[in-house]
N, CA, C and O atoms as CSV, one atom per row, in Angstrom:
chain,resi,resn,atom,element,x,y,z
A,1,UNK,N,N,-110.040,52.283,-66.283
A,1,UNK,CA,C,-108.691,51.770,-66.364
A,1,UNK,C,C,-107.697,52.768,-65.755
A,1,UNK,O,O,-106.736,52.377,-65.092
A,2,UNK,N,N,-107.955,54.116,-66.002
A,2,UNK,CA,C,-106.955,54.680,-65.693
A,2,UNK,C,C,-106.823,55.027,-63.950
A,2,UNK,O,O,-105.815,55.333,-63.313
A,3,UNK,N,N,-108.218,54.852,-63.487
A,3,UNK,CA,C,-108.192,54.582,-61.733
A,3,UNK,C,C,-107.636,54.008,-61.524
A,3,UNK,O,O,-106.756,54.275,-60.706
A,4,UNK,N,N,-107.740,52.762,-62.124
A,4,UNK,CA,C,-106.772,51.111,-61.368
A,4,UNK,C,C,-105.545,51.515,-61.160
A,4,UNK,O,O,-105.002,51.322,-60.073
A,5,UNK,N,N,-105.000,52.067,-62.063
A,5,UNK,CA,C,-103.432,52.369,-62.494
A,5,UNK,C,C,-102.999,53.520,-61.598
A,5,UNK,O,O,-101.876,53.485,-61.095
A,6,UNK,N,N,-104.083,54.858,-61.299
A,6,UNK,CA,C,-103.258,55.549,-60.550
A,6,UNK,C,C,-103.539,55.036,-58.861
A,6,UNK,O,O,-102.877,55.464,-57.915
A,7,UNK,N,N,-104.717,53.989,-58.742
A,7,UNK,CA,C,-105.566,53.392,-57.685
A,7,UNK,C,C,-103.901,52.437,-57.048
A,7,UNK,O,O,-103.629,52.220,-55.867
A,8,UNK,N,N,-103.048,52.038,-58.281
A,8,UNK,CA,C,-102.097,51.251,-58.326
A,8,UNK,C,C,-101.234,51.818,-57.558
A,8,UNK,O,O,-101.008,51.515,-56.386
A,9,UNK,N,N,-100.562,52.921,-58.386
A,9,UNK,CA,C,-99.448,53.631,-58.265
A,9,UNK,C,C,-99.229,54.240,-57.613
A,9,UNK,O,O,-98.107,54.727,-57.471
A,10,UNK,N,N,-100.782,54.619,-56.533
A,10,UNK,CA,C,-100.807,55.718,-54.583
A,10,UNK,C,C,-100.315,54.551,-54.076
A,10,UNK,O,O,-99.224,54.655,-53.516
A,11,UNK,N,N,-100.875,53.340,-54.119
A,11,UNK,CA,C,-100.600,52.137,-53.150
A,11,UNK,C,C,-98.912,51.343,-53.237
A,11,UNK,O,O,-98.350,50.757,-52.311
A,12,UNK,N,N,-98.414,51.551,-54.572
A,12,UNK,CA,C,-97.108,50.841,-54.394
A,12,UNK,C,C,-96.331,52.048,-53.503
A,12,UNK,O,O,-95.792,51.831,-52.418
A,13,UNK,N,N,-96.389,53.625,-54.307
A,13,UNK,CA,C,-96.104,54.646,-53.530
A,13,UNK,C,C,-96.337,54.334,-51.952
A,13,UNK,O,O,-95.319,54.353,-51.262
A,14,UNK,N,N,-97.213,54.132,-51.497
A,14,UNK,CA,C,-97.638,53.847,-49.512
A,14,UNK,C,C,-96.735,53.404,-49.261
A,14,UNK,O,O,-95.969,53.919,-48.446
A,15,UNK,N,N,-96.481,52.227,-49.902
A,15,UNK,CA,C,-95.710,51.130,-49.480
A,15,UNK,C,C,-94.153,50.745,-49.476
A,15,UNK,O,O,-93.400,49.860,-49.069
A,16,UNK,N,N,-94.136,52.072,-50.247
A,16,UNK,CA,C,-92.563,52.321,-50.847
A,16,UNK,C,C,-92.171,53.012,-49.720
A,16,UNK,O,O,-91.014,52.912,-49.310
A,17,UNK,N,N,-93.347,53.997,-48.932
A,17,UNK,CA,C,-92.388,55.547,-48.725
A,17,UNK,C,C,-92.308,55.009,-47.248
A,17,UNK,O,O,-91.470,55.510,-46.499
A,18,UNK,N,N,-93.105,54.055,-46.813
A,18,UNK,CA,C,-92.897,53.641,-44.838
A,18,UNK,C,C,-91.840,52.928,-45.003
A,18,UNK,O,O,-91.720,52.123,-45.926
A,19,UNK,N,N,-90.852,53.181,-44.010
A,19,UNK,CA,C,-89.527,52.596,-43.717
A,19,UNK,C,C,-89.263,51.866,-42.146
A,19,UNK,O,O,-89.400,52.559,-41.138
A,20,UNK,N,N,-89.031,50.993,-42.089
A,20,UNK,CA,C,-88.892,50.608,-40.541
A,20,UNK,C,C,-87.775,51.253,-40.009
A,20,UNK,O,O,-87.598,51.275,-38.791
A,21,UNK,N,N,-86.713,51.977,-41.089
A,21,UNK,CA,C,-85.371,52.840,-40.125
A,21,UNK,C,C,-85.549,53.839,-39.836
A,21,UNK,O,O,-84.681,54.569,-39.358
A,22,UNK,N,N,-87.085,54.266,-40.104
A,22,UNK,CA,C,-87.072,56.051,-39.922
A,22,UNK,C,C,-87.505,56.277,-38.629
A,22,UNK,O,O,-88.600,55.946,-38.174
A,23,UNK,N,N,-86.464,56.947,-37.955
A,23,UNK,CA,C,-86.639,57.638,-36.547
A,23,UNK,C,C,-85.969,56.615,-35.298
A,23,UNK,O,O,-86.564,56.581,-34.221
A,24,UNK,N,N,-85.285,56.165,-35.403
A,24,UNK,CA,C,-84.293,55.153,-34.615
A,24,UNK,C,C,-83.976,55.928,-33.067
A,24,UNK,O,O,-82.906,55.647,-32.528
A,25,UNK,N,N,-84.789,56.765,-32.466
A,25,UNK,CA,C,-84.507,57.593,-31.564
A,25,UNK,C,C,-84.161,59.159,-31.771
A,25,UNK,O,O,-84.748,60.012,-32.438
A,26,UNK,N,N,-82.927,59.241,-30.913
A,26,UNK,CA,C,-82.850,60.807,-30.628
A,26,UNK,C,C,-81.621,60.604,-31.419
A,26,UNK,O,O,-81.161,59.477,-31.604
A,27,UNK,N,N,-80.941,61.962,-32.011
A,27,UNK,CA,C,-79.235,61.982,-32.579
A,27,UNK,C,C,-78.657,62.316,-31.402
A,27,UNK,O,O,-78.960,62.887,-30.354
A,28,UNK,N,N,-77.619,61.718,-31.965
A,28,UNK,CA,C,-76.714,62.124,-30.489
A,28,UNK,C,C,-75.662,63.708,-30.796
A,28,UNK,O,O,-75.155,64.123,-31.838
A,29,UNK,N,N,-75.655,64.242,-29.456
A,29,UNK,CA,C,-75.157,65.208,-29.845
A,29,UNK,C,C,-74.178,65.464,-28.836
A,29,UNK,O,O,-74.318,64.744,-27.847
A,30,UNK,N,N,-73.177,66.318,-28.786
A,30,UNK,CA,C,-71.975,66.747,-28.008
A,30,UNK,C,C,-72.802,67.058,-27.073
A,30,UNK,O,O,-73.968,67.423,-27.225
A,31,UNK,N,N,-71.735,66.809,-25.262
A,31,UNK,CA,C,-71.702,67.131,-24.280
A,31,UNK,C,C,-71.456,68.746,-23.743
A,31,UNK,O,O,-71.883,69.362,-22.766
A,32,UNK,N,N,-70.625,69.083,-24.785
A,32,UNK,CA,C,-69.354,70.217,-24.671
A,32,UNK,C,C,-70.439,71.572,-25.387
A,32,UNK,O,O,-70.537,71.798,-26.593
A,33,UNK,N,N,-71.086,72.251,-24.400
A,33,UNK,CA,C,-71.872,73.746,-24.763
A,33,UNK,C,C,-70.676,74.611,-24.221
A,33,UNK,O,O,-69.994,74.353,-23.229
A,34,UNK,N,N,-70.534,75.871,-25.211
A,34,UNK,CA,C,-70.079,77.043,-25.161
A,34,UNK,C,C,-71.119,78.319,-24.782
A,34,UNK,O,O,-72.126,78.387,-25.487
A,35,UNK,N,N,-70.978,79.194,-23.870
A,35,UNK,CA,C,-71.065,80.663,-23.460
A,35,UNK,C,C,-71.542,81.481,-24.641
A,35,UNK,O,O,-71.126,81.065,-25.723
A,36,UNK,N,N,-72.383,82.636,-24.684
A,36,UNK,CA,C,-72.318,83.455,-25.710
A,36,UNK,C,C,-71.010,83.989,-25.788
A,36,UNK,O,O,-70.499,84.575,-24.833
A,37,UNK,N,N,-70.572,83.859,-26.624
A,37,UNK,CA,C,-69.085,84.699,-27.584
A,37,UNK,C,C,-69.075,85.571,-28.401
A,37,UNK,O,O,-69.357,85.309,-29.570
A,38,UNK,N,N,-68.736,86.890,-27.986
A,38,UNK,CA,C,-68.166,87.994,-28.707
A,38,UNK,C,C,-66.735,88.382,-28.964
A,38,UNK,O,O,-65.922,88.700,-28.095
A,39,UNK,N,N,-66.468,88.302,-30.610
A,39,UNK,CA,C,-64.590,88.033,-30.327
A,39,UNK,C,C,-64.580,89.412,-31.591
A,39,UNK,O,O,-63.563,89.870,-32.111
A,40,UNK,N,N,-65.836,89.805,-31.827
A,40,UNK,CA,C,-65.345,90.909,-32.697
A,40,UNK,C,C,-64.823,92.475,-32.710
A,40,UNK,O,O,-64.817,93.338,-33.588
A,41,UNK,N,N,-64.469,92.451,-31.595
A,41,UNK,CA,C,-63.877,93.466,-30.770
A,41,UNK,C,C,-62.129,93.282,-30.700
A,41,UNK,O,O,-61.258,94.018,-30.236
A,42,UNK,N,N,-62.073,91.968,-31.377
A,42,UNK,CA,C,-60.587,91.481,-31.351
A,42,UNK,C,C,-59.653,91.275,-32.610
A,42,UNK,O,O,-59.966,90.521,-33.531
A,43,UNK,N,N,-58.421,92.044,-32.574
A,43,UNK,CA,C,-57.932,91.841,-33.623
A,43,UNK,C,C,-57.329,90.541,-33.512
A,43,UNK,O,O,-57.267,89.766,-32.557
A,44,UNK,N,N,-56.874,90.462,-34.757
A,44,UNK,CA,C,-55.808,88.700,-35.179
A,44,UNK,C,C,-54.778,88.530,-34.269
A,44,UNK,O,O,-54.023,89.497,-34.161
A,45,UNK,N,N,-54.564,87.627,-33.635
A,45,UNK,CA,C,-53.514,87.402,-32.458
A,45,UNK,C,C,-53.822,87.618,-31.348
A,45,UNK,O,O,-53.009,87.504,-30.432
A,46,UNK,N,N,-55.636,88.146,-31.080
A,46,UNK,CA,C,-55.037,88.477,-29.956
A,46,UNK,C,C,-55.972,86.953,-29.114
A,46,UNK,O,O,-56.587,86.094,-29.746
A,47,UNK,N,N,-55.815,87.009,-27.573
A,47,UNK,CA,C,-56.062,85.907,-26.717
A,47,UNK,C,C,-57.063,85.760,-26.333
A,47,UNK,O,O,-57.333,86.672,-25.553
A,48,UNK,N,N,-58.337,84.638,-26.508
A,48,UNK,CA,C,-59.325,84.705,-26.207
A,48,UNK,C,C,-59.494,83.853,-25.051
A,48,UNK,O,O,-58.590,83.080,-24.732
A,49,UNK,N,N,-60.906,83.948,-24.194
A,49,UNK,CA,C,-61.062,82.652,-23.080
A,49,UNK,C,C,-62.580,82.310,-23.517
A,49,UNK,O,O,-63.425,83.199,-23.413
A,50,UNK,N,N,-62.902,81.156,-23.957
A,50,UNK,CA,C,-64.687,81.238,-24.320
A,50,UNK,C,C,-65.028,79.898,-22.944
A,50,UNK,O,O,-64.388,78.862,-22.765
A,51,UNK,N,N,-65.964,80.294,-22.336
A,51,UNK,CA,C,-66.447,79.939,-21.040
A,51,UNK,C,C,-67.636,78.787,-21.655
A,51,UNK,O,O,-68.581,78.921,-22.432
A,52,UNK,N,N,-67.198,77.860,-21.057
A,52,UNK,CA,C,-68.663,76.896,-21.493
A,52,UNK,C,C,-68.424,75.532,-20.112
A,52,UNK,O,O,-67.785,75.558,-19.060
A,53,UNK,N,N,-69.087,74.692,-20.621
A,53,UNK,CA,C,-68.661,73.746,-19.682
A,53,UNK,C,C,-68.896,71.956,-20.303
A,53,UNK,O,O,-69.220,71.955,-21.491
A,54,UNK,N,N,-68.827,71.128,-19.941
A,54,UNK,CA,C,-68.071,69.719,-20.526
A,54,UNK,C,C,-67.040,69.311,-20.820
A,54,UNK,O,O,-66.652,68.144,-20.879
A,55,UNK,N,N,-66.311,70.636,-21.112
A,55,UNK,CA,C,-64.809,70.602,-21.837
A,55,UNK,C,C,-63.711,69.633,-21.179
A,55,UNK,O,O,-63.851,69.747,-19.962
A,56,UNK,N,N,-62.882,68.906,-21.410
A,56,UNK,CA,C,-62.660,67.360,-21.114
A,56,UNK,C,C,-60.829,68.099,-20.910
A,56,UNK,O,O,-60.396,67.879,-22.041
A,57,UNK,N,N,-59.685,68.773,-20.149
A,57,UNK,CA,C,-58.661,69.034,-20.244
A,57,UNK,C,C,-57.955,67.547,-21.650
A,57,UNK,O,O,-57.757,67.656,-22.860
A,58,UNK,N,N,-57.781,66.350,-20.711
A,58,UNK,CA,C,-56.764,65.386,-21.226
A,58,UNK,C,C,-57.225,65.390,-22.763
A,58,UNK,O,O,-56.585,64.761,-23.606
A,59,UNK,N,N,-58.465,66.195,-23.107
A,59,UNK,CA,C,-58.399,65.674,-25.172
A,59,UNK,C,C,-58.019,67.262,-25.889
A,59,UNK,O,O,-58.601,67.709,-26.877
A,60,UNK,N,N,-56.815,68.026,-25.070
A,60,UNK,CA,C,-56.594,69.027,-25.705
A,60,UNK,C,C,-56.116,68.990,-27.059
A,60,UNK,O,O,-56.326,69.869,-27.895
A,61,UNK,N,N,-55.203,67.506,-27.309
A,61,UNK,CA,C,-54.591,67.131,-28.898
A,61,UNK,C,C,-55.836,66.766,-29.650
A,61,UNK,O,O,-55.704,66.724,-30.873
A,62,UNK,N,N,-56.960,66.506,-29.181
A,62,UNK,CA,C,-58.321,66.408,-30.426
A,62,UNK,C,C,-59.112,67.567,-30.568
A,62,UNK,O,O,-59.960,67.713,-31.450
A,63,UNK,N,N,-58.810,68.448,-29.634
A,63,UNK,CA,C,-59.615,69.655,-30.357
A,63,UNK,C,C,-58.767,70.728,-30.876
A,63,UNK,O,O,-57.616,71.033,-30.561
A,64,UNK,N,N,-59.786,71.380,-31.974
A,64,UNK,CA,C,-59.388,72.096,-32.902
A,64,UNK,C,C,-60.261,73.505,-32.733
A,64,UNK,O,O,-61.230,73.371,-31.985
A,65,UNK,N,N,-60.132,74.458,-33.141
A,65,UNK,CA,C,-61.305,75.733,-33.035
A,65,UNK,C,C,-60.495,76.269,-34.617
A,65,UNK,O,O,-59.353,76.634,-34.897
A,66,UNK,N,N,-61.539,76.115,-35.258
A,66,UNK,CA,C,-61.406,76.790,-36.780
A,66,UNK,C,C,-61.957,78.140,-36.997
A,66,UNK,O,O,-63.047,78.451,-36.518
A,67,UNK,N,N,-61.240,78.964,-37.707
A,67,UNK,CA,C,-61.518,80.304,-38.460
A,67,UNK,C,C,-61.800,79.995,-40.027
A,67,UNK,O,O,-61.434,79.014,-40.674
A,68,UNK,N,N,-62.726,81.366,-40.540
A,68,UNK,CA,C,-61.820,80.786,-42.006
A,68,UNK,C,C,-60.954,81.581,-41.983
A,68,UNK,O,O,-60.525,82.202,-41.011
A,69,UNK,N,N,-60.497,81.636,-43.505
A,69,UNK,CA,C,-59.129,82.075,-43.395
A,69,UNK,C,C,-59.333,83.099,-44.700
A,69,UNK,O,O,-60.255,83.142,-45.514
A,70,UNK,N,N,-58.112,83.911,-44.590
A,70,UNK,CA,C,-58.433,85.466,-45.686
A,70,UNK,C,C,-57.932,84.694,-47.011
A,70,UNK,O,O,-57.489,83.545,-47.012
A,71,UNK,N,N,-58.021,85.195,-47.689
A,71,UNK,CA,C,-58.008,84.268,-49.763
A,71,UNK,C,C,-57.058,85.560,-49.754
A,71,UNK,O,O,-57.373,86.599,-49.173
A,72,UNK,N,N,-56.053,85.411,-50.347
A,72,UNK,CA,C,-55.222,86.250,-50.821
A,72,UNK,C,C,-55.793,86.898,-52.354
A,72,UNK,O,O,-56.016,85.986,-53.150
A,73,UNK,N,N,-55.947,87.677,-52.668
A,73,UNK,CA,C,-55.769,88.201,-53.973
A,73,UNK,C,C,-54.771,88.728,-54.422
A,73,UNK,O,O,-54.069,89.608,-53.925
A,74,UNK,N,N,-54.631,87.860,-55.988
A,74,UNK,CA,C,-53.607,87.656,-56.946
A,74,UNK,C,C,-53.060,89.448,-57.526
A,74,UNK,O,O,-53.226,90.321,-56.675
A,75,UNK,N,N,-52.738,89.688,-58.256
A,75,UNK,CA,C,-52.134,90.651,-59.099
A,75,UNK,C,C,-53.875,91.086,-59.995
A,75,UNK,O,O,-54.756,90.435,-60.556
A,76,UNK,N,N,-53.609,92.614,-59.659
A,76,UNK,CA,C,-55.124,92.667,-59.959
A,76,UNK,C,C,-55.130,92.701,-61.648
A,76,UNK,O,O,-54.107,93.025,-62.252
A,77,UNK,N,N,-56.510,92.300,-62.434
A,77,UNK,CA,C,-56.320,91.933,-64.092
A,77,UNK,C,C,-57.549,92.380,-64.243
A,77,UNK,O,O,-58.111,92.907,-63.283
A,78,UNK,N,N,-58.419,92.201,-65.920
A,78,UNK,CA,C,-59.119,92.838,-66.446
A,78,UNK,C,C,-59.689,91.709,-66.330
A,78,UNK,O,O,-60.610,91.850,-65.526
A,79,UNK,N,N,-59.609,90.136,-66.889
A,79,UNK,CA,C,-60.073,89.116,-67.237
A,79,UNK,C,C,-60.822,89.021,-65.968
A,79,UNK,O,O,-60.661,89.668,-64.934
A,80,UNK,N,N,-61.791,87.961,-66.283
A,80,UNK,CA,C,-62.826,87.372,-65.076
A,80,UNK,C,C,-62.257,85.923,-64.464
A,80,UNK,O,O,-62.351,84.904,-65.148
A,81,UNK,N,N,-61.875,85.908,-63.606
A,81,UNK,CA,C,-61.521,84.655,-62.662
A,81,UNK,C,C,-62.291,83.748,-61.326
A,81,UNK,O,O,-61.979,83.948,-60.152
A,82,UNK,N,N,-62.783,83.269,-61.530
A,82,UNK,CA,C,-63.857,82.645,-60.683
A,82,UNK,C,C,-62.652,82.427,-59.052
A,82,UNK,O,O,-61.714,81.670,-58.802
A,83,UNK,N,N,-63.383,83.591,-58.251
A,83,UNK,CA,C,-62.478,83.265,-57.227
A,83,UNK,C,C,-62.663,81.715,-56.377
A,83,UNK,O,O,-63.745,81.162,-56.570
A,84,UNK,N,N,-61.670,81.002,-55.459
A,84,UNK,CA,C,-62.233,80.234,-54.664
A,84,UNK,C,C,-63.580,79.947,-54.089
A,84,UNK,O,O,-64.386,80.642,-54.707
A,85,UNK,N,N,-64.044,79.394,-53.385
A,85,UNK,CA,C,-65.234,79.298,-52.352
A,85,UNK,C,C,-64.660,79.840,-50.983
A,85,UNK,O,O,-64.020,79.083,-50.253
A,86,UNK,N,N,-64.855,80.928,-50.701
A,86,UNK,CA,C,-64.023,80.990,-49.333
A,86,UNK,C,C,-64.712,79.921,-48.092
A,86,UNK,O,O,-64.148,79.998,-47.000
A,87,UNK,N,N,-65.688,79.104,-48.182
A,87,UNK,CA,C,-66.160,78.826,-47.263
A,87,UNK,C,C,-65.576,77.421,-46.601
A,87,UNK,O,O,-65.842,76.977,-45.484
A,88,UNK,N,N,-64.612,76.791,-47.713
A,88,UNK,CA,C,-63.945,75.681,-47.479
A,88,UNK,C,C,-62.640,76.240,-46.899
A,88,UNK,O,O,-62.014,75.421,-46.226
A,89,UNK,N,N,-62.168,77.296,-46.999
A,89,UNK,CA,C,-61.165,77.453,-46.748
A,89,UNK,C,C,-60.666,77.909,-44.939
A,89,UNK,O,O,-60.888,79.084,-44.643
A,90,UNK,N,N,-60.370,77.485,-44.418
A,90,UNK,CA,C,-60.060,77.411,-42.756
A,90,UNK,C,C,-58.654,77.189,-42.245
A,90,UNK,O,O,-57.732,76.532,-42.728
A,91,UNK,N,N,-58.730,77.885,-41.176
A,91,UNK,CA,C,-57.334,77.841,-40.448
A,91,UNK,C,C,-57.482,77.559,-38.754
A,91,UNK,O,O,-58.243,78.160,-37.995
A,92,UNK,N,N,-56.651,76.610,-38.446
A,92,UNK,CA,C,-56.922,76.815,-37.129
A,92,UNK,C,C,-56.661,77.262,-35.846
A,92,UNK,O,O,-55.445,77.453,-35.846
A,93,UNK,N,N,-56.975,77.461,-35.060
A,93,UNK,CA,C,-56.393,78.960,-33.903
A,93,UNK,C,C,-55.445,77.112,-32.903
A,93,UNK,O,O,-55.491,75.886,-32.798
A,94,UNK,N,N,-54.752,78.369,-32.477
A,94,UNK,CA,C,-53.400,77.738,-31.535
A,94,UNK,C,C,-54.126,77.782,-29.896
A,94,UNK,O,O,-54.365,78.832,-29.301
A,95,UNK,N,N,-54.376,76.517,-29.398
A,95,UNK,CA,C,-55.119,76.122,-28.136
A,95,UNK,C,C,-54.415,76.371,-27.161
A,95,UNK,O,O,-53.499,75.550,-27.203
A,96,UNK,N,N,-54.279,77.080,-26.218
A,96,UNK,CA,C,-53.606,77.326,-25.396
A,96,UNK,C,C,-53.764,76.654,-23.747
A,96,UNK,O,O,-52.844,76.101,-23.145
A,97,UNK,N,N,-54.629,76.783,-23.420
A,97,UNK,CA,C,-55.067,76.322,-22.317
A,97,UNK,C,C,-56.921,75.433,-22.380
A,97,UNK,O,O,-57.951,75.988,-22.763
A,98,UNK,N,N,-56.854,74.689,-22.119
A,98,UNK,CA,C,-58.161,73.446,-21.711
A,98,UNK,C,C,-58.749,73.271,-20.456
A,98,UNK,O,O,-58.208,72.331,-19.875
A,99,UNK,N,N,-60.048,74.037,-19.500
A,99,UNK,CA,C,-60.584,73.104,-18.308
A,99,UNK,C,C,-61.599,72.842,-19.042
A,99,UNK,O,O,-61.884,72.896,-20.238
A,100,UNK,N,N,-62.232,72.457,-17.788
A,100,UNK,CA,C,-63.511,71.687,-17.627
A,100,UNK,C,C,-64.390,73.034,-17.972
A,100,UNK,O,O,-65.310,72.855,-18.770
A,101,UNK,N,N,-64.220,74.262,-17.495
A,101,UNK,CA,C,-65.621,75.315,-18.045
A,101,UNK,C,C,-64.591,76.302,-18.853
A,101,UNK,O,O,-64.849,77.456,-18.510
A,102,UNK,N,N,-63.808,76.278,-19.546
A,102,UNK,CA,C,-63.010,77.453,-20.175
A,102,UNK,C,C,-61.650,76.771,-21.548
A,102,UNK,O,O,-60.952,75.762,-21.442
A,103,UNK,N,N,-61.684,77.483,-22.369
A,103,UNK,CA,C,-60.709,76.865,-23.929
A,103,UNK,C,C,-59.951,78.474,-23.980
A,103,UNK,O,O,-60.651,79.486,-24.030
A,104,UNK,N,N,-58.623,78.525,-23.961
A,104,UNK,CA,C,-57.782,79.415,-24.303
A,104,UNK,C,C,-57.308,80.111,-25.196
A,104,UNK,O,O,-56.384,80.780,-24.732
A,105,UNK,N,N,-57.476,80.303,-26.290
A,105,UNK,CA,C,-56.682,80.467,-27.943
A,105,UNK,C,C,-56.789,81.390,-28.256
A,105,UNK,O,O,-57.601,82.253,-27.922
A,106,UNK,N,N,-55.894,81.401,-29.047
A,106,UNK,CA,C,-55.433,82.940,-30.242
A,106,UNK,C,C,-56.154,82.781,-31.607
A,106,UNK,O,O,-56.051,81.908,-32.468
A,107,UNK,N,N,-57.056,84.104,-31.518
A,107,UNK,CA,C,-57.658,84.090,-32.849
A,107,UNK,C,C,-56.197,84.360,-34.313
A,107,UNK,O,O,-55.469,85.352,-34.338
A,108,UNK,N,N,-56.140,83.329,-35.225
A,108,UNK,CA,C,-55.149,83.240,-35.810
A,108,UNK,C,C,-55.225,84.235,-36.636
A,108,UNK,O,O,-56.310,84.676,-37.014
A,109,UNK,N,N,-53.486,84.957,-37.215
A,109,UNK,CA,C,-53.414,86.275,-38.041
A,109,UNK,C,C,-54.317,86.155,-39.305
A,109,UNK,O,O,-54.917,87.101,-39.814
A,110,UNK,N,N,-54.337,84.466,-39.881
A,110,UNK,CA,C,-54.853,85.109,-41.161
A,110,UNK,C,C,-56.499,84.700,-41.003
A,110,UNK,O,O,-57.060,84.095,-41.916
A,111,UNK,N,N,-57.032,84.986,-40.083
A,111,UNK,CA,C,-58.703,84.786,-39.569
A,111,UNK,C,C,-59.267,85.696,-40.279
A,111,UNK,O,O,-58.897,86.866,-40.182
A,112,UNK,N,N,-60.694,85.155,-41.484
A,112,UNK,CA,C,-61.783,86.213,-42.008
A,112,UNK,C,C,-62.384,85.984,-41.407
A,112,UNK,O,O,-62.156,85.191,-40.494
A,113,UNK,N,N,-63.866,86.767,-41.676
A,113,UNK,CA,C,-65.123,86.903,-41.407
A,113,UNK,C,C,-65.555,85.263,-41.481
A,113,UNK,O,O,-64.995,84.514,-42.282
A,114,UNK,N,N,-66.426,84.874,-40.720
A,114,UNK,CA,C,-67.144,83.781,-40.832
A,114,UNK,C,C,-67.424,83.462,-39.329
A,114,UNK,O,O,-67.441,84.143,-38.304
A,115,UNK,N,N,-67.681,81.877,-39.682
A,115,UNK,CA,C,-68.163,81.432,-38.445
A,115,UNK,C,C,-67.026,80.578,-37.773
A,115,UNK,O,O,-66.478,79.826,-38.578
A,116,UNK,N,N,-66.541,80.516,-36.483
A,116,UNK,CA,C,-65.769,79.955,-35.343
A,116,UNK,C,C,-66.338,78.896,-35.187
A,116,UNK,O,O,-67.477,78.912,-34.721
A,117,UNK,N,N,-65.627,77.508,-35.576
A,117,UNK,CA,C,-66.524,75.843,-35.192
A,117,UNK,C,C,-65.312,75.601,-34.191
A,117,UNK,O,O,-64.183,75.952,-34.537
A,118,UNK,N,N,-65.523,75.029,-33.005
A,118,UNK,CA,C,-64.877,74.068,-32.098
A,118,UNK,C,C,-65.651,72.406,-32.642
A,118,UNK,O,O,-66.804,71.985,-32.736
A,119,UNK,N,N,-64.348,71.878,-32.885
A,119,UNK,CA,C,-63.668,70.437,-32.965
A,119,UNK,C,C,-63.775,69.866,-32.191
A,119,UNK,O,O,-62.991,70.381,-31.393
A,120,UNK,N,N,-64.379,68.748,-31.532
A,120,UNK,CA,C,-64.056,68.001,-30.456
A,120,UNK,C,C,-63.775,66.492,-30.894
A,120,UNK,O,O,-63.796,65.597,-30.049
A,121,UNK,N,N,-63.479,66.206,-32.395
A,121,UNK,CA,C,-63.234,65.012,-32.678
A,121,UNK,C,C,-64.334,63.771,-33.244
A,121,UNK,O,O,-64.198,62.748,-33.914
A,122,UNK,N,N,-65.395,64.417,-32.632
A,122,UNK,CA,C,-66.483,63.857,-33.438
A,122,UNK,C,C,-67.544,64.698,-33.975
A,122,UNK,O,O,-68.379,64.422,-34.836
A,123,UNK,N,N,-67.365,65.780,-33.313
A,123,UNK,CA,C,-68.904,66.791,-33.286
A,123,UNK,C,C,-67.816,68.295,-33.791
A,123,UNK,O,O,-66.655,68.561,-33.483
A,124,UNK,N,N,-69.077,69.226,-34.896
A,124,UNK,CA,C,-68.657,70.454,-34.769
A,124,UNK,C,C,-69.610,71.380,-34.130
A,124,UNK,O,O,-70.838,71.393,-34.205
A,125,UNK,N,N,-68.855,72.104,-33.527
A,125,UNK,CA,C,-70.592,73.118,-32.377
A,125,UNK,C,C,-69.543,74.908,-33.145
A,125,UNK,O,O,-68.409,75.382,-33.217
A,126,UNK,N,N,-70.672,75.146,-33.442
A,126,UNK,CA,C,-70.220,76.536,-33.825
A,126,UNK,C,C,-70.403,77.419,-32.307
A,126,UNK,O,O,-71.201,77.259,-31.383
A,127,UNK,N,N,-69.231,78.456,-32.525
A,127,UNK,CA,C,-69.309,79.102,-31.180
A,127,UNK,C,C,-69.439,80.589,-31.552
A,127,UNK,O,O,-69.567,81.369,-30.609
A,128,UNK,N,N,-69.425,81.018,-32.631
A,128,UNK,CA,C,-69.875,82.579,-32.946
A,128,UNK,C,C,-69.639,82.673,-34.295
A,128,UNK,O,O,-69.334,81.717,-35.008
A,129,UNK,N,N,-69.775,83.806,-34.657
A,129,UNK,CA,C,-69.127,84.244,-35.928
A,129,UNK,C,C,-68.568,85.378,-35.524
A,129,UNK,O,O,-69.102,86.063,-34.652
A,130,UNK,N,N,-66.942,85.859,-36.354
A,130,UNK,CA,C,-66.242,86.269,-36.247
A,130,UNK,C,C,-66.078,87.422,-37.546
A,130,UNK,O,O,-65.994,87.205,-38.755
A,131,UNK,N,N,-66.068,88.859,-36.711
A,131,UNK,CA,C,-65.604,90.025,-38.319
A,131,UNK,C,C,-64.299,90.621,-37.297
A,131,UNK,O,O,-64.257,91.121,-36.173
A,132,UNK,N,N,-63.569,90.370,-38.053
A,132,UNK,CA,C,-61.454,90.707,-37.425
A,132,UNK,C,C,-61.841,92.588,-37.686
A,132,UNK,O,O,-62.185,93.302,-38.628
A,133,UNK,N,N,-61.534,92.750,-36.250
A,133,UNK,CA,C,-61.196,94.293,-36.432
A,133,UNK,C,C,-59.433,94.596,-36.580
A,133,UNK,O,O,-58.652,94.285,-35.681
A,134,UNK,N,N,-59.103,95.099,-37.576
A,134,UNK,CA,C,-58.131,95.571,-37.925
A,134,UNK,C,C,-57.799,97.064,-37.614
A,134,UNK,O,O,-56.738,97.553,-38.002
C-alpha cells in the first residue's frame, strides 16, 4: 500500500512540475553595452565620460545613471537604532551630454560606495561600482 501511494505521489508530482511556459525563448535584453569604468579615482562632482555604444542621443529625458546615496547620521546616542537599508537608497547623477558611443555626467555630491546602474527606461545595466575619493 504504501508503494501505490508514494508510486502515486512521484507521478502526480511528474505531472505537476512539466509546464508548457517554461522556456518561451531567449530574455530580451538591452541594446545599450557600456566600456569598462573606473570612476574611483573621482571625487563627488566631478565629470565623467563612460564610452559604450547603442546609446540612442533623442532618449536623453529617459535615462537616468543612479548612485547610492550617503545616509546621514543622526546625533550620536547610546540606544540601538536599526539603521536604514542603504541599498534602496539612490540618487541620481545630472546627464550632461548623450551620443551614440559616449553618456556625460557628474558623479552626484551625495554619491556612496555602491554600484552605478544606467536607466534606459526599461532595462538596468550596471556600469561599475563606485568608492568616492574624498
Amino acid at each position: 500500500m504504501k508503494k501505490l501511494i508514494v508510486l502515486f505521489l512521484l507521478g502526480g508530482l511528474t505531472l505537476t512540475s512539466c509546464s508548457s511556459d517554461d522556456n518561451n525563448g531567449p530574455t530580451e535584453q538591452s541594446k545599450i553595452e557600456f566600456n569598462a569604468l573606473n570612476i574611483n579615482d573621482k571625487a563627488p562632482g566631478a565629470t565623467v565620460i563612460a564610452t559604450g555604444k547603442n546609446l540612442e542621443p533623442e532618449k536623453i529625458d529617459q535615462y537616468q545613471i543612479l548612485f547610492s546615496k550617503a545616509i546621514e547620521t543622526g546625533e550620536k546616542t547610546t540606544r540601538s537604532i536599526p539603521l536604514p537599508d542603504p541599498s534602496y537608497e539612490t540618487v541620481k547623477a545630472t546627464i550632461y551630454h548623450v551620443d551614440k558611443t559616449f553618456v556625460e555626467f557628474s558623479i552626484p555630491q551625495s554619491a556612496a560606495s555602491g554600484d552605478v546602474i544606467f536607466v534606459d527606461g526599461k532595462f538596468n545595466i550596471r556600469m561599475t561600482t563606485y568608492q568616492p575619493n574624498k
